[in-house]
C-alpha positions, 0 to 999 in steps of 0.5 A: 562532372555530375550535377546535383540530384534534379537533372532538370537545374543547371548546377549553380557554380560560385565563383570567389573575388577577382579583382579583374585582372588589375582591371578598375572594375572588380569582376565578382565581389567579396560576397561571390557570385554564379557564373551567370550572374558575372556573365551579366555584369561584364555584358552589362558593363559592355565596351566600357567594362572591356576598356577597364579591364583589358588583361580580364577581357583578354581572357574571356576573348580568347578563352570563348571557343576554348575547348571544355577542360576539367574545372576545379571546385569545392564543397566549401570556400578554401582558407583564403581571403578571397573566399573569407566573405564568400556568401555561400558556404556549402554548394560548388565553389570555384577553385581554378576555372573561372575565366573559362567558365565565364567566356563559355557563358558568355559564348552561350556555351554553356546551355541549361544542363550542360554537363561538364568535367572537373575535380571536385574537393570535399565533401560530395554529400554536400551536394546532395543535401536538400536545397544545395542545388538551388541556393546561389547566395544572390539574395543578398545581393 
């Protein structure tokens, strides 16, 4: 899939709540967060994070060196209670996708402007509206 408008920034994808995988640490919270940001959460979290969450940890271990398959986002959070608190609004936002997206992070898979496939729902023009390339929702966080 085509990243924003400025080839020159990596396309910042949010990802909804996951709970883990039944885990005791909550991978991405109520609020969302990129890609790149739950990537550090789980290096930060190291092999304490892996013995707390051994379904998620699972995942990401054998989804590292997985071949690049579509991913499926949207424009805006789906109705559904895990992206009723998302922070952002508009921009790229997980809907299928999230373990692969974050083992190829964490495999250092995904270098800036690495372009991938995937199914977009919504409105496109979202994207290319001033500052929704850029926006990630981290703030405050």
């Amino acid at each position: 899939m085509a990243g924003p408008a400025d080839p020159g920034r990596r396309p910042r994808r949010r990802a909804a709540r996951h709970l883990s995988e039944g885990g005791e640490h909550e991978l991405v919270p109520r609020g969302g967060l990129t890609v790149a940001r739950a990537a550090e959460r789980v290096r930060a979290g190291g092999a304490a994070w892996t013995a707390a969450n051994p379904v998620c940890a699972a995942k990401l271990h054998l989804l590292r060196r997985a071949p690049f398959t579509p991913l499926y986002l949207c424009t805006a959070p789906v109705d559904h209670p895990d992206y009723a608190s998302l922070a952002v609004r508009a921009g790229l936002i997980h809907i299928d996708g999230l373990h692969r997206m974050l083992a190829w992070e964490l495999a250092g898979r995904l270098p800036e402007g690495a372009g991938l496939d995937g199914y977009l729902a919504g409105d496109p023009r979202v994207l290319a509206q001033p500052g929704a390339a850029v926006r990630t929702g981290d703030e405050s966080a």
